[in-house]
Backbone as numpy.savetxt, mean C-alpha at the origin, in Angstrom:
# Nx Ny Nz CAx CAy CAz Cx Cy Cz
-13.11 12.05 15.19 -11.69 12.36 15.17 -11.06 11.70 13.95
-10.20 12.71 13.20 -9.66 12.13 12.04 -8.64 10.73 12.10
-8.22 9.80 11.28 -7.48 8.70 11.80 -6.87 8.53 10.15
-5.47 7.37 10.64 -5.30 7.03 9.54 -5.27 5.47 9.14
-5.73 5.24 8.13 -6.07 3.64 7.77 -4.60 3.42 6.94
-4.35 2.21 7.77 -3.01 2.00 6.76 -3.43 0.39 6.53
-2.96 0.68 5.09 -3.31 -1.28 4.55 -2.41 -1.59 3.95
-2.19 -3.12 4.19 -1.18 -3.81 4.61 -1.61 -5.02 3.20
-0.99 -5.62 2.61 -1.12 -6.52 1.53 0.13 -6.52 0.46
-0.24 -7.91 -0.37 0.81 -8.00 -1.26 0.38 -7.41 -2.78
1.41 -6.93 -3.41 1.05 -6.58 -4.48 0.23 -6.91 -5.38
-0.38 -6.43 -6.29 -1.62 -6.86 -6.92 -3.03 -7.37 -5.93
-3.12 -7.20 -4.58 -3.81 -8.24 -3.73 -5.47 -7.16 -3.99
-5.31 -5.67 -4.41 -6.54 -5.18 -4.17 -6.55 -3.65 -3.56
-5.71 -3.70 -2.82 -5.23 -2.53 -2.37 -5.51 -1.25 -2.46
-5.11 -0.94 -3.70 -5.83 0.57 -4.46 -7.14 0.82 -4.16
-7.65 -0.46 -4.83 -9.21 -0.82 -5.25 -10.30 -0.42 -3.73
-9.52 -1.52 -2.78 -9.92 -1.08 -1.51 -9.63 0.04 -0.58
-8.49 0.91 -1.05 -8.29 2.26 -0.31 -9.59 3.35 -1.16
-9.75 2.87 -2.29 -10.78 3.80 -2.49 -12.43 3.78 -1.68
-12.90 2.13 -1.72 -13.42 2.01 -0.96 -13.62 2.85 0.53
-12.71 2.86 0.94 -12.95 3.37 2.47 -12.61 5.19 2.01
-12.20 5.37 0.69 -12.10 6.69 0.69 -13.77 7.50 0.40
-14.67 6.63 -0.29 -15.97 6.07 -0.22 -16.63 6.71 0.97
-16.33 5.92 1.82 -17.00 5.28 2.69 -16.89 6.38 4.46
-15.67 6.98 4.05 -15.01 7.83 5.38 -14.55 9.44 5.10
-14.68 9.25 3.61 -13.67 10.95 3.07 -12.21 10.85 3.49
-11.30 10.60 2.85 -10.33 10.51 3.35 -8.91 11.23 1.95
-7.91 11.17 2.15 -6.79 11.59 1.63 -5.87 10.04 1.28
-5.96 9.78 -0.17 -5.28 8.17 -0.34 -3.37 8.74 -0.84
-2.80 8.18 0.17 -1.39 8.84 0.04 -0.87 7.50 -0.73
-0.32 7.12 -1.99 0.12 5.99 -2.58 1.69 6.29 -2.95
2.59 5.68 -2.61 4.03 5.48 -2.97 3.68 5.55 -4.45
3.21 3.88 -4.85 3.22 4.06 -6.28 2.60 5.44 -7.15
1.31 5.89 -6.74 1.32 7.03 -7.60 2.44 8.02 -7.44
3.24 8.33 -6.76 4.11 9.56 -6.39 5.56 8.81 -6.94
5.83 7.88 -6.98 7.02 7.36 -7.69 6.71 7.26 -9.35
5.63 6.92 -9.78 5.12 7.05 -11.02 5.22 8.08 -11.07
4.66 9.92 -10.68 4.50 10.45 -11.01 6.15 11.58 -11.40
6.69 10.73 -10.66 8.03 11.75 -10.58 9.52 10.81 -11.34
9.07 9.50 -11.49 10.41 8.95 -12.16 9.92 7.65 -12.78
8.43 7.47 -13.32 7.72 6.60 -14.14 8.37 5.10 -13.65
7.97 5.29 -12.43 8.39 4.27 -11.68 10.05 2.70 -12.00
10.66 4.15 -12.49 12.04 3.62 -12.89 12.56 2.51 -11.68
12.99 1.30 -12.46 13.58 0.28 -11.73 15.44 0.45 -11.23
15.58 -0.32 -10.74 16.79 -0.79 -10.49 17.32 -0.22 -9.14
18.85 -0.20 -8.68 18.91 0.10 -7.25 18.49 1.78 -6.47
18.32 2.61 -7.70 17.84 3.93 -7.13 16.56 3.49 -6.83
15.31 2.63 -7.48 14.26 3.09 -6.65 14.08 2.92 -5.49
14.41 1.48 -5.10 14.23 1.63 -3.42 14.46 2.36 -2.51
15.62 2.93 -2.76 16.41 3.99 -2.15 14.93 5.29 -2.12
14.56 5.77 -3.40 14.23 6.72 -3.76 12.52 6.32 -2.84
11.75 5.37 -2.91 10.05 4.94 -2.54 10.55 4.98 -1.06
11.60 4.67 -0.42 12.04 4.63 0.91 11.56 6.08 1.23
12.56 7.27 0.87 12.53 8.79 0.97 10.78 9.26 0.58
9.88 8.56 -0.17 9.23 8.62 -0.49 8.10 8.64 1.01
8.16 7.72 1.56 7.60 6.93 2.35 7.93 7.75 3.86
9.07 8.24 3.85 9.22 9.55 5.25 8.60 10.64 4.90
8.80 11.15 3.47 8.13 12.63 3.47 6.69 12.32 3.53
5.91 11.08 3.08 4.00 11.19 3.25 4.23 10.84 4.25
4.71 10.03 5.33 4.51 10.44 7.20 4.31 11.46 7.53
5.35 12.19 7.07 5.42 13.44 7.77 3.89 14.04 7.56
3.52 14.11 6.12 2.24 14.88 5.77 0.84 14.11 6.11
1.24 13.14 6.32 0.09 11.96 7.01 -0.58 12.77 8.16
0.45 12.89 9.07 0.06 13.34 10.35 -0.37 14.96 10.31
0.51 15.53 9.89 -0.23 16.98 9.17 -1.53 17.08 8.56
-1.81 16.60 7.46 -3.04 15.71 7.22 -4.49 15.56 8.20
-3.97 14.85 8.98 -4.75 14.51 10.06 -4.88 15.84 11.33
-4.07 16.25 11.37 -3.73 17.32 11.83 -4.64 18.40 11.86
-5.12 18.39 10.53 -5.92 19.69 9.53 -6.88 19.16 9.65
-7.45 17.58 10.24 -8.93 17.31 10.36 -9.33 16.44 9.59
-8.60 15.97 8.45 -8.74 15.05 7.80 -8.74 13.43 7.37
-9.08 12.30 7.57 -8.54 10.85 7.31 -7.47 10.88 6.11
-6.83 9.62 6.35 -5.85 9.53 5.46 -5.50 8.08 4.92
-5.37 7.63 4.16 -5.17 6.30 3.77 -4.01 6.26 3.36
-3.04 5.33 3.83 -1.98 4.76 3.00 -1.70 3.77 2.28
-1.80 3.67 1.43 -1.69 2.79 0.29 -0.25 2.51 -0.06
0.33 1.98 1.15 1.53 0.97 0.56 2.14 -0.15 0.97
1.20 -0.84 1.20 1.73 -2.53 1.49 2.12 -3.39 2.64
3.50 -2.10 3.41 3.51 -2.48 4.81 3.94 -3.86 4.67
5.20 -4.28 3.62 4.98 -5.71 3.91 5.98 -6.38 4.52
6.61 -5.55 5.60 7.34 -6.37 6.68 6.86 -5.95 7.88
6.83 -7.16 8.97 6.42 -6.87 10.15 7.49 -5.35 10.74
8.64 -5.12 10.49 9.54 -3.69 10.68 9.01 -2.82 10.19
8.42 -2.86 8.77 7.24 -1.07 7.98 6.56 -1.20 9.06
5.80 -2.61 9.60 4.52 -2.19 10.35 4.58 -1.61 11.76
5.57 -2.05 12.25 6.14 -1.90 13.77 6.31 -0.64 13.73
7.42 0.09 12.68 7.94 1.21 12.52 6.43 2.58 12.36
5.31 2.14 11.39 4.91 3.29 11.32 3.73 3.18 12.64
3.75 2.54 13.25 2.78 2.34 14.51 3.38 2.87 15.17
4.84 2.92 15.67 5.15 3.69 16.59 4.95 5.13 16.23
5.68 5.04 15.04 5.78 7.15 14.51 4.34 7.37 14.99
2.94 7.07 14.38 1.79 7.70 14.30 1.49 7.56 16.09
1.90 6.50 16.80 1.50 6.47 18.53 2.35 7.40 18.69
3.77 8.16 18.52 4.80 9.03 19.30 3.90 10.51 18.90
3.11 10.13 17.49 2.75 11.49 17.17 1.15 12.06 17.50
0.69 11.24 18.52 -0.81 10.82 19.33 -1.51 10.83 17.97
-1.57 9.73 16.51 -2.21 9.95 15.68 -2.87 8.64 15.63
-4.31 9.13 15.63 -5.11 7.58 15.63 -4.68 6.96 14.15
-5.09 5.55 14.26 -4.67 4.51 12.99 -5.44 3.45 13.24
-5.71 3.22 12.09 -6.20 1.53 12.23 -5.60 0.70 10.84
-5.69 -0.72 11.51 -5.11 -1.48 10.14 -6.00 -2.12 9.79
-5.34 -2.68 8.16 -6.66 -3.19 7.51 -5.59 -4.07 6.72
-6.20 -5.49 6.07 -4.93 -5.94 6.06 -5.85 -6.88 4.56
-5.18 -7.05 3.16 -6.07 -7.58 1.97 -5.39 -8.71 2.47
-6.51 -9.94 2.87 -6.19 -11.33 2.54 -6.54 -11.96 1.49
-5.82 -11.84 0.90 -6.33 -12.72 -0.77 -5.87 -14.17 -1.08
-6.35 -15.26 -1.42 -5.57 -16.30 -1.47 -4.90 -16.29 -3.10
-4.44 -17.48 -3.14 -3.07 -17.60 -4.03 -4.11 -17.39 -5.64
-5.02 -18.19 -5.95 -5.29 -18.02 -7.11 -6.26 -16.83 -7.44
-6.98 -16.46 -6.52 -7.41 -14.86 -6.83 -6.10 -13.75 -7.34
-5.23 -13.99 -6.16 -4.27 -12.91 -6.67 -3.64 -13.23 -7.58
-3.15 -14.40 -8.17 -2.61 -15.20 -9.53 -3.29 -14.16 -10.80
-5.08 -14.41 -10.38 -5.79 -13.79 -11.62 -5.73 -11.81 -11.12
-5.44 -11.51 -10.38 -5.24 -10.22 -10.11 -3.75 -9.68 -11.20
-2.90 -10.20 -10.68 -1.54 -10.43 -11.34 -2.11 -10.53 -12.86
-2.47 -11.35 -13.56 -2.56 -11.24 -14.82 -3.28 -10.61 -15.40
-4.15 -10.65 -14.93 -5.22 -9.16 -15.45 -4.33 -7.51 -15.29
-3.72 -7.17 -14.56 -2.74 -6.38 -14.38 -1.86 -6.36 -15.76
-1.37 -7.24 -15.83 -0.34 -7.79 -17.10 -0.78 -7.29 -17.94
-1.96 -7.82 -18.13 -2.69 -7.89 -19.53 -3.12 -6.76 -20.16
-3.47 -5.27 -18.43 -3.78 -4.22 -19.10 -2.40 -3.36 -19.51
-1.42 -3.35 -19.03 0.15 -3.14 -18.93 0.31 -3.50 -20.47
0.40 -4.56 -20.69 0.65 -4.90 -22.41 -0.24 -4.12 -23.47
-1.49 -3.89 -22.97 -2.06 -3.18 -23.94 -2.26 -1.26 -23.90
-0.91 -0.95 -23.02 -0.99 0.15 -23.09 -1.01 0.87 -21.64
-2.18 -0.28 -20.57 -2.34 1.18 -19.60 -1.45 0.57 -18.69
-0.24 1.68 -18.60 0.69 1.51 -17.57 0.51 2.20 -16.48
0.08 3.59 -16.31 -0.04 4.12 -14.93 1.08 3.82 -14.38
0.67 3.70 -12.52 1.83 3.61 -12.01 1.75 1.81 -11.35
1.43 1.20 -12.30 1.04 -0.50 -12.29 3.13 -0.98 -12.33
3.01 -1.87 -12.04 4.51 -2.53 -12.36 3.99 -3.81 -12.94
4.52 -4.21 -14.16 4.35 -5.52 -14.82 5.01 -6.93 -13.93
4.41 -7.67 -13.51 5.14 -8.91 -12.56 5.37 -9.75 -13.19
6.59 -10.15 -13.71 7.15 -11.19 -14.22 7.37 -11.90 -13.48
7.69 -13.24 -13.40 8.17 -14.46 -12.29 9.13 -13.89 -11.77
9.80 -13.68 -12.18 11.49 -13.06 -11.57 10.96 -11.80 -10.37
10.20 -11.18 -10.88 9.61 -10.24 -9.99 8.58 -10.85 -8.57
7.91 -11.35 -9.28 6.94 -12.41 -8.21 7.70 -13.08 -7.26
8.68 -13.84 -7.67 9.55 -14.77 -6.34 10.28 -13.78 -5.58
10.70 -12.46 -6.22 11.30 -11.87 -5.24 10.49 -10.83 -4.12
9.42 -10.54 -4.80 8.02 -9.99 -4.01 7.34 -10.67 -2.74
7.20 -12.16 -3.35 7.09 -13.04 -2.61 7.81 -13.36 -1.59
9.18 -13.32 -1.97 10.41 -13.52 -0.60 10.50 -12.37 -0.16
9.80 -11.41 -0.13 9.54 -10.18 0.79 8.60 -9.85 2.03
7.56 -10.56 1.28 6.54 -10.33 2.00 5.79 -11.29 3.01
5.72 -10.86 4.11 5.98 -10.63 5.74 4.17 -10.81 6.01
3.20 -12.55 5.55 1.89 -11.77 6.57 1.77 -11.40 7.45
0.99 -10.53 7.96 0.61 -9.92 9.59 0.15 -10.73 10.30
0.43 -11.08 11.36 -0.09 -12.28 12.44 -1.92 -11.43 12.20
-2.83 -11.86 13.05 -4.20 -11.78 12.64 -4.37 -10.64 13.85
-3.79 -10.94 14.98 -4.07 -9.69 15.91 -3.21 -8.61 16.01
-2.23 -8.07 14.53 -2.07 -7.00 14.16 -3.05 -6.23 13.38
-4.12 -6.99 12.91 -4.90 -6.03 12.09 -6.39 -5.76 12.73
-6.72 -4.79 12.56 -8.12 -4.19 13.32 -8.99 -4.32 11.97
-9.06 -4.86 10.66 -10.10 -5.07 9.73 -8.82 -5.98 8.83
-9.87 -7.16 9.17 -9.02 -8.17 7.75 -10.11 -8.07 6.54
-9.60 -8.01 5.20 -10.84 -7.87 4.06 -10.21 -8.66 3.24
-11.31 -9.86 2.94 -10.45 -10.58 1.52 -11.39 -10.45 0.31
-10.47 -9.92 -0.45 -11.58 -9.37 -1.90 -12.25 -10.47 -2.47
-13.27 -10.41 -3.43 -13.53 -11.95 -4.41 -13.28 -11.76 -5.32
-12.97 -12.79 -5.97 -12.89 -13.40 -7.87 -11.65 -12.89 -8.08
């Protein structure tokens, strides 16, 4: 039966890297905010985007479950990083009888430090994609966002290396 893996982590923590993995590993459909905000407004800052990755984030529900619907797995690739994203899309996918499981990147502080700058580093030399450059200013406020998952919200904890 098709399901959807939703993973839960902080930025730069691995994320991508590991939704491909299980896309690998299961065949699945990787639904990413960031690629779809990159792809439609080069992931423009300031108070429209939130607004805009929010709207973002109802219309791939909707197609999540459609998705799954058609027989397919689905991965979401976006962070989930308040216990409310997580609460919120557990209910939608339980109201919509859609299996899910979580998976949650535990990375500690100086892996993701060197995740973060290696990021940077390819950003400066060109490959932007739909990457966001983390400046401190960005980091403390990322940081004062993000919400870990107690341990018996997640059905696969994975902490990447190096």
């Amino acid at each position: 039966m098709p399901k959807v893996y939703l993973i839960c982590g902080k930025i730069c923590s691995g994320k991508s890297r590991y939704a491909r993995l299980i896309r690998e590993n299961v065949g699945a459909v990787i639904l990413s905010t960031d690629e779809v905000t990159w792809d439609l407004i080069e992931n423009e800052q300031g108070e429209f985007y939130d607004a805009f990755a929010q709207r973002v984030n109802l219309y791939l529900r909707k197609k999540t479950v459609e998705i799954v619907g058609a027989g397919a797995n689905v991965i979401l690739d976006w962070g989930f990083w308040t216990r409310e994203n997580r609460r919120d899309i557990s209910a939608f996918l339980t109201a919509q009888k859609t299996a899910y499981e979580w998976h949650y990147i535990d990375i500690d502080d100086d892996c993701w430090r060197r995740h973060i700058a290696k990021r940077n580093a390819g950003i400066e030399q060109g490959n932007r994609g739909p990457d966001f450059y983390v400046d401190e200013g960005l980091l403390k406020k990322l940081e004062s966002l993000f919400e870990p998952p107690e341990k018996n919200e997640m059905d696969v904890i994975y902490t990447p290396e190096g």
